[in-house]
N, C-alpha and C positions, 0 to 999 in steps of 0.2 A: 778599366776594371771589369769590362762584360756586365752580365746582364744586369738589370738592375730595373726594380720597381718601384713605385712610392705608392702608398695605399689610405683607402677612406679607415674613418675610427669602424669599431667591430657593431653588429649587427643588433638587432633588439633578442631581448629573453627568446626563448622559442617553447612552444610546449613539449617537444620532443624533450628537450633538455631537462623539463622538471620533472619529466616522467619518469626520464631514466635515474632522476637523484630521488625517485622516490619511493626507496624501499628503505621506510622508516620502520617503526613503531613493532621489528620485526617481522612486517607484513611483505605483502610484493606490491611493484608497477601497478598500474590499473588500467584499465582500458587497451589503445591498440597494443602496446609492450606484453599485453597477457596473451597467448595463442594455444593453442592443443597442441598436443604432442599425439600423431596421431600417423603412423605412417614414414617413408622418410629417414634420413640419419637417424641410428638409435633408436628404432623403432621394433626391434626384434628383442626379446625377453628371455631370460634365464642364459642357460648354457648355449645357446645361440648366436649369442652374443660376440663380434668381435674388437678385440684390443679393449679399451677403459672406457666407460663410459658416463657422463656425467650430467646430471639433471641440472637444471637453471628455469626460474621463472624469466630472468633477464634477457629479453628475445629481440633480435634486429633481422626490420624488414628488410634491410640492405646488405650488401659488402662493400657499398663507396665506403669506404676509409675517412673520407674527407664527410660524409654526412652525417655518421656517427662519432659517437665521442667518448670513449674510457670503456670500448669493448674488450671482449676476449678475441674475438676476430681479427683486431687490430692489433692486438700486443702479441700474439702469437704466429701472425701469418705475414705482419710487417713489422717494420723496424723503423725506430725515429732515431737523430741523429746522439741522443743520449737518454739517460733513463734515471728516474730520481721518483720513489715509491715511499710509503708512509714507512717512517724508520732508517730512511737514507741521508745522513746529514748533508753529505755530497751526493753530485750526480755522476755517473759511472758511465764509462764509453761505452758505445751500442755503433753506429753506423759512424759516428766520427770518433777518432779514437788519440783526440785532443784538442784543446782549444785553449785561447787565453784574451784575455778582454786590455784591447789594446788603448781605450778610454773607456770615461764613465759610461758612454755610447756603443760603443763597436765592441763586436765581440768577432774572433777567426775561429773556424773550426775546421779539423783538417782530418778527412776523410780516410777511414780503413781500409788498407789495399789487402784484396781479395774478395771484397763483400759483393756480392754478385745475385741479382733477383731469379727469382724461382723459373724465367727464362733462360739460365745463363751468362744475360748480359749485364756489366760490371757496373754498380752504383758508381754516379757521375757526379760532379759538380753540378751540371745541368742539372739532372733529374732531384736535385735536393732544392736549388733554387725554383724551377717551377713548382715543386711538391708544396714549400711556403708561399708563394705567391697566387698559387691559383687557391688554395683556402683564403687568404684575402681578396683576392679579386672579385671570386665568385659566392663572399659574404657566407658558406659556410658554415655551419655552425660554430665549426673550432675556430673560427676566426674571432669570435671571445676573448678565444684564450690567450691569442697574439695580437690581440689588438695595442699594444706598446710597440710593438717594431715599425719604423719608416721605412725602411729600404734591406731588401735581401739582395745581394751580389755576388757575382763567380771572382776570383782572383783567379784562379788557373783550374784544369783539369780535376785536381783534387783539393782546391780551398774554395770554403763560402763565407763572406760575412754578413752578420747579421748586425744593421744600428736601428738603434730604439728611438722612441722619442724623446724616453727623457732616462736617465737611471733605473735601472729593471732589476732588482735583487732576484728576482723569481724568472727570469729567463733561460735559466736550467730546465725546470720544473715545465715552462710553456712548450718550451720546443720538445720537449720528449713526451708529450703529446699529440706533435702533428709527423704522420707517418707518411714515408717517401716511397714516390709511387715513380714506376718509370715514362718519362716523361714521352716517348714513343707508344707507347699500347696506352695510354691514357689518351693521346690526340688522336690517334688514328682510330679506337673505338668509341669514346666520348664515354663520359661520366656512366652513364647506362651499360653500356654494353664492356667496361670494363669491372662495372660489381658482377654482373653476370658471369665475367672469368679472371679474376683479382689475380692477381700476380705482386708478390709483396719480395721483400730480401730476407724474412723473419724463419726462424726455427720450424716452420711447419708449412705446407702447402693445403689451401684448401680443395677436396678432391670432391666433395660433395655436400649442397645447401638446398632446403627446404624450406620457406618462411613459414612452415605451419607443423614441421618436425624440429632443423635443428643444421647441423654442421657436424662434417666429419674432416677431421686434419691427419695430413699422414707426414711422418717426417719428411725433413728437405734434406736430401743426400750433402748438398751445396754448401747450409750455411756454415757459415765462418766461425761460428762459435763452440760451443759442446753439442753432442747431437741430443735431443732428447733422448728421455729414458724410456718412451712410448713411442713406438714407431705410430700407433695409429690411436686415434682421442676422437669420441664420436662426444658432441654438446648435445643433449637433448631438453628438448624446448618441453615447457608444460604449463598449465593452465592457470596452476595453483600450488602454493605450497604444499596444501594437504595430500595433494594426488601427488606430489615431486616425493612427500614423506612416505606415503605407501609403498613407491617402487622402491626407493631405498630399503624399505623394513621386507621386501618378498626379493632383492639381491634383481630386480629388473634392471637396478643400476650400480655404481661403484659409490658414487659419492654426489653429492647436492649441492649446490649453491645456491644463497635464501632463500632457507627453509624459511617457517614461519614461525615467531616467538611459539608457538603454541609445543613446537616440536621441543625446547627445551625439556620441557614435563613427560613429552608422551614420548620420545624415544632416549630419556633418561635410564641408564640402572641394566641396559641392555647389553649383554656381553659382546655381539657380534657389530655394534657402531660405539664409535663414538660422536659425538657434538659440541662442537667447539663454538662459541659466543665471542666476537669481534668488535670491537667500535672502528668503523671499516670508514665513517666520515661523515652518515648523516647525522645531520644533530637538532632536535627540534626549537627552531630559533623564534620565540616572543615579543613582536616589541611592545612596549608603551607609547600611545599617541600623545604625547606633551605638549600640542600646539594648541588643544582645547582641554574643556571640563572632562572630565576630571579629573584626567593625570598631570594637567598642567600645572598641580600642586602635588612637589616634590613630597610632602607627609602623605597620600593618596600613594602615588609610587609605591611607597614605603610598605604600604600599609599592605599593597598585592602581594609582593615580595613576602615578606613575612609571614601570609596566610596561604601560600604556595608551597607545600609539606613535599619538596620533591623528591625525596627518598620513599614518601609512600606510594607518586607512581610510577617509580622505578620495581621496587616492589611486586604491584599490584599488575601492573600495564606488561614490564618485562620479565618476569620473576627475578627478578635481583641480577640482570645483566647489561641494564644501563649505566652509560656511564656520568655521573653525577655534575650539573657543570657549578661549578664551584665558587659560584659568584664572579665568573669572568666567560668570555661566550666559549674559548679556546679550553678543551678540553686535555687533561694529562695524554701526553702522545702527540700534541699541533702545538707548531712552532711556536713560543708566543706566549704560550700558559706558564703560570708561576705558580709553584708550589704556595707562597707567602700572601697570596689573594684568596680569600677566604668569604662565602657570602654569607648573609647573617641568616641568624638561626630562625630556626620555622618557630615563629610567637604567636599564636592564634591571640591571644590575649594581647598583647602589646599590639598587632597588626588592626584589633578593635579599636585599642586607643587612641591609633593614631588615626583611622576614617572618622572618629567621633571629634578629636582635636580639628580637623579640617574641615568638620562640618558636612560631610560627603555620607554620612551614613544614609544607604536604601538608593546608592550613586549606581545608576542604572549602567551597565558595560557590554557592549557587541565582541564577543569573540570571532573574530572570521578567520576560515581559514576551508582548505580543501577537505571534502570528508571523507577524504582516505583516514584521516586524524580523529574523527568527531568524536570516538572513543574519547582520546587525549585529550579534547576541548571539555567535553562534560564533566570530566573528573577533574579539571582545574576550576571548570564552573562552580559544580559541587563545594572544593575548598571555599574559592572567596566568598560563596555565597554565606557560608559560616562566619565569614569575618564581617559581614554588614553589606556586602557589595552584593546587587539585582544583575546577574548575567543576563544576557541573551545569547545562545550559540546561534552562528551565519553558517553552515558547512556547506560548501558548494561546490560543484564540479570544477574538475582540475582546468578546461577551459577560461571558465567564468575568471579562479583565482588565478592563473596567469595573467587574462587580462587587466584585472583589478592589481596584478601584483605592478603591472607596468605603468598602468594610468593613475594612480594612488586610492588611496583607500579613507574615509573618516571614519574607519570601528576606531575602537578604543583598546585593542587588542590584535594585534593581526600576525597571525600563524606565517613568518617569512618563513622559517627552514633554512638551511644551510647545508651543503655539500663541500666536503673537502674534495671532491673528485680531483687527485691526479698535483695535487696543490697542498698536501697537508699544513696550511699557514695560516695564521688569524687573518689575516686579511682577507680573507672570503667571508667571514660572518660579520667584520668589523664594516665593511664594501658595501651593508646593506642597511648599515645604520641611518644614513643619511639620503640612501636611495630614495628612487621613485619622483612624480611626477608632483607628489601630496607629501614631501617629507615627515617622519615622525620628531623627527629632532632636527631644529635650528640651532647651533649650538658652534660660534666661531673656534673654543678651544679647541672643540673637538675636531676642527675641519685641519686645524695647524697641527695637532697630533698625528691625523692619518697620514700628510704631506708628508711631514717628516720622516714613517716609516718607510711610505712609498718610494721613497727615492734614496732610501741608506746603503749600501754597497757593503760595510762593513756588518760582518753576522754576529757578531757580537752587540754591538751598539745598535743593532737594529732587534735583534729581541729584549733590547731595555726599552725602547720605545714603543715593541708592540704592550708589553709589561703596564707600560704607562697609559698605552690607550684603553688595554682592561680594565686599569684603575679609575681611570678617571667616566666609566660606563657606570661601576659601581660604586663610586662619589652620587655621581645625575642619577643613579636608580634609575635605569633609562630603559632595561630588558628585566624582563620575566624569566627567571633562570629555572630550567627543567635539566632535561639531561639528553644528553646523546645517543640513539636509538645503538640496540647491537643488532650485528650481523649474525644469523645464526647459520653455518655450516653442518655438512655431516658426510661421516663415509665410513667402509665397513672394514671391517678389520682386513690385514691384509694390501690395503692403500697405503700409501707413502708418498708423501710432498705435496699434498693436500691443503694448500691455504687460501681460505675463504675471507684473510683481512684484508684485501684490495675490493671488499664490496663489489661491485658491478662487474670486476676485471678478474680471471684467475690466468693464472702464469700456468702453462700445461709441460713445460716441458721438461719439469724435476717431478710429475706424477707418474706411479707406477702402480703396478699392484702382482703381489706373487702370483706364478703361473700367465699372467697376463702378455 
């Protein structure tokens, strides 16, 4: 069969990861993610300007492929062996250009002839097998996301397969995340010194990177598919949304990717942009600590729920472009949500009754969570504190709550989040229910619930049982339901194929702009 690996399970959380899923609340990343645009790719203003160019707070120290995760870098200058994006029922050929799953385990996929890296040389069997196995080996970050496969192996020249460990509904979805690198310029420069000159098979060539400006791509003569509609795409890196919304509003740039909520209001009503509002996949995820006082009374639960008015801050927080989660964690748009689940209605009065039937009134509650949020934690404080319940908000830096997110937590409330990144499926928010070191919920149905999704093969009977796992969340009143942060985009008249609903990721190669 050739080559073949067997691999450790995937890696712990990393902070890098939460950073990058953390452009909630319409706000940006924090910390190292944030840089100046200052110099560099895209750094020249006005009519100066060559080909399109596009603002981003979403900024990577690197070009390893393999250290980053759901970039533009990545989706645009390499290619994974399929591709399956929010709104995609199926996964669609990209570097293999068919496959079929020969058991509940093995899957074959069999490579495009013609597909050839930004050197020339022709995407191999090998270079797909070492591309999966050296993100396992070398624990990776993306190795997360494939941590269900046992063994990747070559059949011939142009077949690989892939076997899992156990039934993998989502193994479209994983591998069209990890992108094939050639397996020659990758041994011979080593991790380092090929981000420094990245060579991918994707629609674009990187021609120049700055970790403190930005990235310029210029079309790849080569690739195998349509050519872009922009021979040349310059990403320019910026500090802050507000400074990414100024160059937009003085045409220093084409178009933005997350903006900041705030940009709804002030670049609204303007004939020369528009702004477009996305639910792109973060979602602010709540739980309830059940294994002590006071949630460990199901009428307490109840009682948060109820006095949780999340349409007013949806509202207030996003001006009216969150999206509302609706008494299940999976949001309209992710696999898994049902129209027919419905959370119950914001009762300040009934949510009293019931902290007073439980005896819990003046039931003191720790909010924790990172303070990129604290906005978002005060104003849910504020609520409950109306229904009887004493908050205290914990907001602390994104270190601290990574660690705390991995070693467990005793608040009584603890701000998880949730990412669809790359994954649009319940099972990323449903994954974290049971998480951690300190679980919030002991709970055997629920553990027999997730089983049974995790290993369905059929797509139909596997979104009745994710169906069933939302249901039975709000049965146990077990999450604090808020709503899903939006993506806000923007770009100026004159732009075309501008889509800012892949959050962290934009696809450059259907962007255009007259004259450009």
């Amino acid at each position: 069969m050739g080559q073949s690996s067997v691999f450790k399970n995937g890696p712990a959380l990393d902070r890098r990861s939460f950073l990058r899923a953390g452009i909630a609340l319409g706000g940006a990343v924090a910390g190292a993610s944030l840089l100046g645009a200052c110099g560099g790719p895209g750094s020249a203003s006005g009519s100066g300007r060559k080909g399109l160019t596009i603002g981003t707070v979403v900024v990577d120290d690197t070009l390893n492929p393999m250290q980053e995760q759901y970039t533009t870098f990545q989706f645009n200058a390499f290619d994974a062996l399929v591709r399956q994006l929010r709104g995609d029922t199926e996964a669609t050929p990209r570097l293999a250009s068919e496959w079929s799953r020969s058991s509940d385990t093995v899957w074959r996929f069999r490579l495009r002839s013609g597909a050839v890296f930004h050197n020339g040389a022709p995407v191999t069997a090998d270079d797909v097998v070492f591309s999966l196995t050296e993100v396992l080996r070398e624990q990776y970050p993306l190795a997360t996301v494939i941590s269900t496969i046992k063994d990747v192996r070559k059949v011939d020249a142009t077949t690989v397969e892939i076997e899992t460990k156990k039934p993998d509904p989502l193994l479209l979805n994983r591998v069209g995340q990890i992108f094939i690198v050639p397996q020659k310029e990758w041994t011979q420069k080593g991790p380092d010194g090929f981000a420094k000159a990245p060579i991918g098979s994707g629609p674009f060539r990187i021609t120049n990177f700055a970790v403190d400006s930005g990235i310029e791509f210029t079309a790849f003569d080569g690739f195998w598919g349509d050519r872009p509609k922009s021979s040349q795409v310059t990403l320019r890196y910026f500090s802050d949304p507000g400074a990414m919304a100024s160059a937009l509003q003085a045409g220093q740039i084409d178009a933005a990717q997350n903006l900041g909520a705030e940009s709804i209001k002030t670049l609204a009503n303007r004939d020369d942009l528009t702004v477009s509002t996305d639910f792109s996949g973060n979602q602010n995820m709540f739980q309830l600590n059940t294994t002590k006082a006071p949630f460990d009374d199901i009428r307490v639960r109840q009682a948060a729920i109820k006095a949780v008015d999340a349409q007013a801050l949806i509202d207030t927080i996003t001006y009216g472009s969150g999206i509302l989660e609706d008494g299940q964690l999976p949001v309209k748009g992710v696999f898994g949500h049902s129209p027919d689940v419905t959370r119950p209605a914001y009762d300040l009065a009934e949510a009293k009754s019931l902290l007073k039937s439980a005896g819990a009134e003046g039931a003191e509650v720790e909010i924790f969570g990172m303070s990129l949020y604290k906005k978002l934690y005060e104003a849910i404080g504020a609520q409950l504190e109306q229904a009887g319940f004493r908050p205290k908000i914990n907001a602390v830096e994104v270190p601290i709550w990574v660690k705390t997110f991995r070693s467990g937590s005793d608040a009584d409330i603890f701000y998880r989040g949730a990412s669809y990144t790359g994954i649009f499926d319940a099972d990323r928010p449903y994954a974290h229910v049971s998480s951690s070191k300190k679980p919030f919920v002991e709970d055997s149905t629920w553990n027999e619930l997730m089983d049974a999704q995790s290993t369905e093969l059929d797509q139909a009977k596997r979104e009745q049982k994710l169906i069933a796992c939302g249901q039975h969340l709000l049965e146990r009143s077990y999450v604090l339901y808020t709503y899903g942060a939006p993506t806000v985009g923007g770009h100026r008249t004159g732009v075309s194929g501008f889509d800012n609903s892949n959050g962290l990721m934009l696809l450059l190669d259907g962007v255009t702009k007259q004259g450009g």
